[in-house]
TIMIVO-738152 format. One record per atom (N, C-alpha, C): x, y, z. Coordinates in steps of 0.02 Angstrom, whole numbers, padded with zeros to 5 digits, always signed. Layout:
# TIMIVO-738152
XYZ
...
# end
This chain:
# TIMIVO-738152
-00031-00959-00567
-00048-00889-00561
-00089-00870-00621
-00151-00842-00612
-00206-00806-00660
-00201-00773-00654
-00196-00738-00732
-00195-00655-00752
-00272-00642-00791
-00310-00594-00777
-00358-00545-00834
-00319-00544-00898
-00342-00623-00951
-00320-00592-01011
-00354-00555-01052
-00330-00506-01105
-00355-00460-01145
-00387-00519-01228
-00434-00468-01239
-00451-00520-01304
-00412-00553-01354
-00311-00519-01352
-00266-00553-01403
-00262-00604-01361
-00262-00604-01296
-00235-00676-01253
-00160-00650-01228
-00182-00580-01209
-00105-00552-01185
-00118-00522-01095
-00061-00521-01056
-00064-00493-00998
-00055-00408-00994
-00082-00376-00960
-00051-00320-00941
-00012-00332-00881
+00049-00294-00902
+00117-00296-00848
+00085-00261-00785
+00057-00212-00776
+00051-00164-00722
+00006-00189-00685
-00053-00229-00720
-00111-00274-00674
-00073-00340-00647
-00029-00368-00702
-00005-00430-00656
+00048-00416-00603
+00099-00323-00600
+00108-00316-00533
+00084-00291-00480
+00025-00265-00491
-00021-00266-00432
-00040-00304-00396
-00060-00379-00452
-00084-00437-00433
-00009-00466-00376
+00039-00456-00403
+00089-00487-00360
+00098-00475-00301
+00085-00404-00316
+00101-00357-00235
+00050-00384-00200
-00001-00373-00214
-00066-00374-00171
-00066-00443-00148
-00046-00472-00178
-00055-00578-00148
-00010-00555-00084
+00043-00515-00085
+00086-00527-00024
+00083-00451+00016
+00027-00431+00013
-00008-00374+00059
+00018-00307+00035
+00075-00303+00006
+00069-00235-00048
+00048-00208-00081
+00072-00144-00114
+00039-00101-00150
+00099-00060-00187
+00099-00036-00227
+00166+00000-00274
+00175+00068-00238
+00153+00087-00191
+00165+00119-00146
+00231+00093-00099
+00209+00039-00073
+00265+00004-00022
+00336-00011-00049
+00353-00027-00131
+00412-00050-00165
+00432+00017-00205
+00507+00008-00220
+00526+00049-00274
+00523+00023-00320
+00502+00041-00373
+00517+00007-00459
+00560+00034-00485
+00598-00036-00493
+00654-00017-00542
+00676-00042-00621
+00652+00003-00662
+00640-00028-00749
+00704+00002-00793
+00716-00053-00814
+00787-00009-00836
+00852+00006-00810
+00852-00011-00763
+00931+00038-00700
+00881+00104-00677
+00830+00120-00691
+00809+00184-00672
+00742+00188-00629
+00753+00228-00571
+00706+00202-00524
+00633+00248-00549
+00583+00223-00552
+00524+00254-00566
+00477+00293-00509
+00497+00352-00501
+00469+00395-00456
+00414+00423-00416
+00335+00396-00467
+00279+00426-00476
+00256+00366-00510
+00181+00362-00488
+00114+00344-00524
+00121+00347-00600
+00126+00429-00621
+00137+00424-00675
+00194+00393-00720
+00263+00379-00683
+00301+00360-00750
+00294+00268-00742
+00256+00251-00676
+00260+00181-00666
+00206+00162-00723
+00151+00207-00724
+00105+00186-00775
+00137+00176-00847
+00191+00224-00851
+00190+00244-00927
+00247+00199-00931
+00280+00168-00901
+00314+00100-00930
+00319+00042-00899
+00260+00034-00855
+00229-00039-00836
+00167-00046-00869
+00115+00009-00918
+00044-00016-00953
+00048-00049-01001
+00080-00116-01007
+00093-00145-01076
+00078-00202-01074
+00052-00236-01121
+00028-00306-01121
+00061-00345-01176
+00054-00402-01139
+00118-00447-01197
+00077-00500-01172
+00125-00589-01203
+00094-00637-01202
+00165-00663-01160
+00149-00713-01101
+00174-00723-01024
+00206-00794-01063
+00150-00835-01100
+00165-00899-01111
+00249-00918-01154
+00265-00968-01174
+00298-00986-01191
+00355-00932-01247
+00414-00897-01219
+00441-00856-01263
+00502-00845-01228
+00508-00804-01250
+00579-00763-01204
+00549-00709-01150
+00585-00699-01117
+00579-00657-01062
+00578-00575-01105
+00522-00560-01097
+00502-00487-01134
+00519-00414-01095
+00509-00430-01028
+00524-00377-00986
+00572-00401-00921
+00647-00421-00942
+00687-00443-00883
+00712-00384-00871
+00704-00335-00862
+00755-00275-00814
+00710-00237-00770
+00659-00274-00744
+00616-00243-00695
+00629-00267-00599
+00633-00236-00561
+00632-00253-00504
+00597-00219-00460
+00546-00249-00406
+00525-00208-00353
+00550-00220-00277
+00571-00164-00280
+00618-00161-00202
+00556-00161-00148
+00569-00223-00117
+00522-00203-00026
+00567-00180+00019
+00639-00205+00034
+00677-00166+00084
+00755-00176+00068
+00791-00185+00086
+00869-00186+00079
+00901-00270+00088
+00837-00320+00092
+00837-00397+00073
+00804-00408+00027
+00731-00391+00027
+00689-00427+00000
+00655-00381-00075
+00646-00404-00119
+00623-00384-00185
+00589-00436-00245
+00568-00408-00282
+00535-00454-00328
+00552-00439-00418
+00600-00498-00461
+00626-00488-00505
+00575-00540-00555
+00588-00519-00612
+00588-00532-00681
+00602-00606-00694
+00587-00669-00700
+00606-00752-00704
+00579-00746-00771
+00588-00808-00808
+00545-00867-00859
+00570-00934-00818
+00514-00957-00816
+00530-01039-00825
+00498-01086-00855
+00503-01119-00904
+00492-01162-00939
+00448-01104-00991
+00490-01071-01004
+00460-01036-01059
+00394-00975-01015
+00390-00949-00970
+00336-00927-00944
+00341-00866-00897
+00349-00813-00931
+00380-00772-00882
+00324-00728-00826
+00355-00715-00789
+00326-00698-00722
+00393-00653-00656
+00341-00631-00606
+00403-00612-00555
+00393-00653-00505
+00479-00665-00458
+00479-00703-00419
+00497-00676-00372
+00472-00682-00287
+00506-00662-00248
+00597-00674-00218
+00646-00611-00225
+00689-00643-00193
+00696-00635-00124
+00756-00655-00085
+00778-00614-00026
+00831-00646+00000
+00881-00597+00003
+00943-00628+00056
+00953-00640+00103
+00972-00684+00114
+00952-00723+00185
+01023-00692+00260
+00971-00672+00307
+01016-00643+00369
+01044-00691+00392
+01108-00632+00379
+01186-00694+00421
+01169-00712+00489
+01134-00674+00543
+01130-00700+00602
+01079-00758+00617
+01027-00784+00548
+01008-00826+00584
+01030-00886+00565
+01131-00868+00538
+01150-00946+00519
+01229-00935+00547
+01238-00917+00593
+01283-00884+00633
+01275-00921+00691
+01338-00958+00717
+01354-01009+00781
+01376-00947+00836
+01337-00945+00880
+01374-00870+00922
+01422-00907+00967
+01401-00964+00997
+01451-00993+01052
+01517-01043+00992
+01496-01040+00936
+01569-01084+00921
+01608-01005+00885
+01589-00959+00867
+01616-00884+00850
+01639-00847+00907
+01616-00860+00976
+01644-00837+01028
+01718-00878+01052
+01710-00940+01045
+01767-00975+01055
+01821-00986+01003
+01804-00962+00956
+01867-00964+00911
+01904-00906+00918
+01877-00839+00946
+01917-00764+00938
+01955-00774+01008
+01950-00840+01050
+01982-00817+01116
+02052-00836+01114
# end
């Protein structure tokens, strides 16, 4: 994944979640952001604590309390791996499509 780096050799947070959204047809319109425990309401407060640029490469995880909600499965959190932080898509996986209906029907009889 390529980010627009700035001349220190740092990312901006708010361009690399655009960039995220947009690879998977979103827009910060479609998700809730959630920074902090606190959901970000508006354009404006998403700007004013997602416009920050840091360095992605090898460190600690600089901004882990961020999440963007797509629906009541699926969202996108805060990772490092191998030193490299970034967001990853999650999603919980529906019980019905791992659900035996004919061996669940025969056990309640």
């Amino acid at each position: 994944m390529s980010f627009v780096k700035t001349d220190n050799n740092l990312v901006n947070l708010l361009e690399e979640t655009k960039t995220i959204l947009n690879r998977h047809n979103l827009t910060l319109d479609d998700v809730t952001v959630i920074f902090n425990g606190k959901v970000l309401e508006n354009d404006e407060k998403i700007a004013a604590e997602l416009d920050k640029c840091y360095d992605n490469m090898w460190g600690f995880l600089t901004f882990k309390d961020i999440q963007l909600v797509v629906d009541d499965y699926t969202w996108f959190e805060r990772a490092s791996y191998d030193g490299k932080e970034e967001f990853i898509l999650k999603a919980h996986p529906l019980l019905s499509d791992f659900k035996n209906c004919e061996f669940h029907q025969g056990s309640l009889l």
